[in-house]
Phi, psi and omega in degrees: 000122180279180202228157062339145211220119190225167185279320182219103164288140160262136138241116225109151192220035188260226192299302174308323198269294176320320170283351163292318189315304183276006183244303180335285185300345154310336205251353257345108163251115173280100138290148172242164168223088181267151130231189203235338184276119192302332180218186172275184208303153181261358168214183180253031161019247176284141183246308181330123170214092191308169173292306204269347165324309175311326204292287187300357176265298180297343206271347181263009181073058186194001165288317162331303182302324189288332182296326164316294224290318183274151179270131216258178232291338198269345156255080211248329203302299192310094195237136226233149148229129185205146190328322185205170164272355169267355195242205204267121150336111147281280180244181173192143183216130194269111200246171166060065190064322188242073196267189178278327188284348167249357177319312198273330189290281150010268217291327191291334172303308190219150144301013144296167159217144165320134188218161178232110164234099181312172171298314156324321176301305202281310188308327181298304212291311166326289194320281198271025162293324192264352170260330171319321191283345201043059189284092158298106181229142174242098185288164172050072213186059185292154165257144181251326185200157199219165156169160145271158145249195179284300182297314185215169175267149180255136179200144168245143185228140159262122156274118183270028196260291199270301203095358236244104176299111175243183159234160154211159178294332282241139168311296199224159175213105186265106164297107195228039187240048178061193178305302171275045187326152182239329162306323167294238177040288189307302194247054190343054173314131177291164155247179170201119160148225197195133173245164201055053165280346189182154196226144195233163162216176213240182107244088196273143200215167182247043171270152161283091163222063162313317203271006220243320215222339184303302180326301195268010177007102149253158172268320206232134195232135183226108166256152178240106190222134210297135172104345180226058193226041180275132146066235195263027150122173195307277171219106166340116179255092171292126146299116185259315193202098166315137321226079194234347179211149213211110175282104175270120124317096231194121173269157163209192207223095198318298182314355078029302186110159199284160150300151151283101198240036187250146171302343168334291219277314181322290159336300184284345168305317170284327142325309191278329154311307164318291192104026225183081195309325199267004169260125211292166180220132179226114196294162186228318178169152149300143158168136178254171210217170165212139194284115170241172178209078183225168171184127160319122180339288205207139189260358174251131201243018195110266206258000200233132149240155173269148172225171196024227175320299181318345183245271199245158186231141225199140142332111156316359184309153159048033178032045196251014185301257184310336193283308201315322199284328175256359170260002176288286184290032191246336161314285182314312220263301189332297191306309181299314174301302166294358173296306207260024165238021133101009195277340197238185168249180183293346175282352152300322180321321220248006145273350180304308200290302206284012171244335210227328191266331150294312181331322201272330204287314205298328176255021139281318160344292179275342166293269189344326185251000162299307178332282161317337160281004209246327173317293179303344169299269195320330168296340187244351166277356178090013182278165174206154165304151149094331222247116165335157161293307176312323178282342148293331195279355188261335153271014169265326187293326198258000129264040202233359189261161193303005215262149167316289187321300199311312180283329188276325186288292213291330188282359210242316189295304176301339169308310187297310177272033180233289188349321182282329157333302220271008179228336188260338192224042190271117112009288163333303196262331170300303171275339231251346191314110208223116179299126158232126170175184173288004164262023166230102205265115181297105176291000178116334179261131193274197214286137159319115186301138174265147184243030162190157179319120164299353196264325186289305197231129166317108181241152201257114170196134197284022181279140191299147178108356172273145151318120220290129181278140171307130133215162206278134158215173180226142194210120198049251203245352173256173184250146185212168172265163203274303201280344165301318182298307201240204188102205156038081170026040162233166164245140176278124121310111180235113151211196185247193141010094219118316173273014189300298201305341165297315192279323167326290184309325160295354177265320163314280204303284181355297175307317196273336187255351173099000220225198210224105167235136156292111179266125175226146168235137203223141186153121165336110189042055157257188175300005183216086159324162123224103226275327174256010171070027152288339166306313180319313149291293181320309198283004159052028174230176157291143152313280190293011164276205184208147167229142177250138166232159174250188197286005182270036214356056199237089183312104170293317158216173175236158155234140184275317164221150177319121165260213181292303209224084175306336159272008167269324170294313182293335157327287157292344166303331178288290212312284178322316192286336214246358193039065186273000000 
């Protein structure tokens, strides 16, 4: 059987995999890519597409194409619950920023914006980022089998095209192959959590309901009806393409008995949510799902890592599935690369686990329990287990009535759909991420106090282990982000006014260590304005202090100010961060 040899097998090829695919080959890292799947995904599955997804999209040259491809933020807002879309408006909530009261948070956060581009959409767009890159990814291309030795990971493969079995070789390997990883499986990564918590189905389907929804522009429609209200309601209505195509969403309850899931029955299921006899409806595909709340132990085995789905599996709440899944390997892929190009030592690899691997517990964490908020909805619409539909439609009457009952149900109601912020509008828990580990060297100052909810609101700070803060400059006649500086597999210097010895100094340490560090000077009429002095807020330094980021735009250490000898700081600084 011949073998082949490579520096980093991926196997999976859906968000994770494909953005490994593509960074790898950006950084030039010798890869393979298998899947098993002849093409990218065939239906739209994950939608959701967060600021910092985008952030790692711009940093591959490739946010424009999403933005072509997606439906972009503003008809994003409106997340609406109501009996039917033809029948009565219950609640509304203005989400994913952009309502007035988060609008300013959003936009002042990244130079990006949140978009709903399905998985089908999105993947293609990954897929030639990464060939554009001469990325080797290989469809129809199962994995049979993996191990390590100490020196390389081992894997047998099949093309299920051919039958025709091969092996490769590889330094390291990231398991990127979803929810039934077979990498996991194989190599007997631990879990911690539960699976089968509820069981869903997809329904992707074609009606026209422009005239239901153009007015309210949403991602998410929750119809609700007395007598069909298991678990989060009759059925959730994904926006796929405004606003002619859609995925209904719908839970059930096995024990129960299987759904019926033939179009026949779906259709009228849908029909009867719509409200609107006269709208044609065209089934597209079927497919059932399971509520899982698990995360990996550890997301690193010797020479093998898990990414996305392969590591933690999570409730679609709060759209954080894929975007968690391309901000893994954005982690990851620097790292495997300065590794295997003699710049770091190997003990960087094992910040990948210590960085990411909280990331993925808080966002399973926090899908799981948006699920469970949802619950009080239905509790302020007067719904109960158990309650005939006439007794549902009659606490939908009495909230709307003049009544004692009538006022403790709207308020109980408005409580409920403010609850949902926490799922619609978490900020925080999307931007916020901030890192400990040896590749974040501590200046000494403690962690900033948040003065609003962390989970809500995005709080901005240059203390090392944060995501590097946004903000506008200008260099000649362009306009650029904080975050346009640094990225694309390098580490970046910023500092100001003062700071020439800092960048002097990144140019030494370079030379001496082999590598690329970037130098920038930021400031009123330096080569980076800032012409309205927002950095200036921001940056929590002296103009002669310094910040090192990394290619993850993740602040590797700070300086408050220029010291005696700035390449001797910057030196330990390396040493540590590079595990030298």
């Amino acid at each position: 059987m011949p073998t082949f040899d490579t520096d980093v097998l991926v196997i999976g090829a859906g968000p994770a995999g494909l953005t490994a695919a593509a960074l790898l080959a950006e950084y030039g890292t010798s890869a393979i890519t298998v899947t098993k799947y002849p093409g990218t995904a065939h239906s739209p599955r994950a939608h959701i597409t967060n600021q910092r997804t985008m952030e790692v999209f711009r940093d591959l040259g490739m946010e424009d194409d999403v933005r072509e491809a997606a439906v972009p933020n503003e008809l994003m807002g409106n997340n609406v619950w109501a009996t039917s879309f033809a029948g009565r408006e219950l609640a509304r909530l203005m989400s994913w920023g952009s309502g007035v009261a988060r609008k300013a948070d959003y936009e002042a956060a990244s130079p990006t914006a949140m978009c709903n581009i399905p998985q089908h959409i999105l993947e293609p767009l990954i897929l030639r980022a990464g060939q554009r890159r001469d990325a080797d990814i290989r469809f129809s291309t199962e994995l049979i089998s993996i191990d390590q030795t100490p020196d390389a990971v081992h894997a047998t493969v099949r093309d299920t095209t051919s039958g025709r079995e091969y092996g490769i070789r590889a330094r390291y390997a990231i398991g990127a192959d979803g929810g039934r990883s077979t990498v996991a499986q194989q190599t007997g990564f631990p879990f911690d959590g539960e699976s089968g918590l509820g069981h869903a189905a997809n329904v992707w389907f074609e009606a026209d309901l422009t005239r239901y929804t153009a007015h309210r522009p949403g991602t998410l429609y929750w119809m609700s009806q007395p007598g069909n209200d298991y678990w989060v309601g009759s059925g959730t209505f994904i926006c796929v393409k405004p606003w002619t195509e859609w995925v209904m969403l719908f839970m059930y309850d096995p024990a129960e008995g299987e759904p019926d899931l033939s179009d026949t029955a779906v259709s009228a299921r849908a029909a009867e949510l719509i409200g609107d006899p006269g709208i044609d409806i065209r089934i597209k595909s079927v497919s059932k799902w399971q509520i899982n709340h698990m995360i990996a132990r550890t997301y690193r085995n010797g020479r093998i890592f898990l990414a996305g789905d392969a590591a933690h599996r999570h409730p679609p709440a709060n759209g954080l599935g894929t975007n968690t899944s391309v901000q893994d390997v954005h982690n990851l892929a620097w790292k495997l690369s300065w590794v295997l190009r003699g710049h770091a030592g190997e003990a960087l690899l094992d910040t990948y686990d210590a960085e990411r691997q909280p990331v993925g517990k808080q966002v399973v964490d926090r899908a799981m329990k948006s699920v469970q908020n949802m619950l009080p909805i239905s509790q302020a619409f007067g719904f109960r287990p158990g309650q005939s539909a006439e007794e549902g439609w009659r606490g939908l009457d009495e909230l709307l009535s003049d009544t004692e009952a009538g006022r403790q149900s709207r308020t109980s109601l408005r409580e409920a759909v403010s609850l949902q912020n926490y799922q619609f509008n978490a900020h925080g828990v999307e931007l916020g991420q901030r890192y400990s580990s040896t590749a974040i060297v501590p200046d000494g100052t403690p962690p900033p106090p948040y003065d609003r909810d962390p989970e809500l609101y995005y709080h901005r700070t240059t203390r090392p282990g944060a995501r590097l803060p946004h903000t506008w400059l200008q260099k000649d006649n362009q306009q650029l982000s904080t975050l346009d500086l640094a990225g694309h597999g390098r580490f970046t210097v910023l500092t100001g006014i003062g700071g020439q010895a800092w960048l002097d100094a990144a140019e030494k340490i370079g030379a001496e260590l082999g590598i690329e560090i970037a130098g920038r000077l930021l400031g009123p009429g330096c080569d980076y304005a800032d012409v309205l002095g927002d950095w200036d807020r921001a940056k929590e330094i002296t103009d002669r202090g310094c910040l090192l980021v990394r290619p993850d735009h993740h602040i590797a250490w700070r300086s408050n100010d220029l010291p005696t000898d700035p390449a001797d700081a910057l030196r330990r600084v390396f040493t540590q961060v590079l595990a030298h």
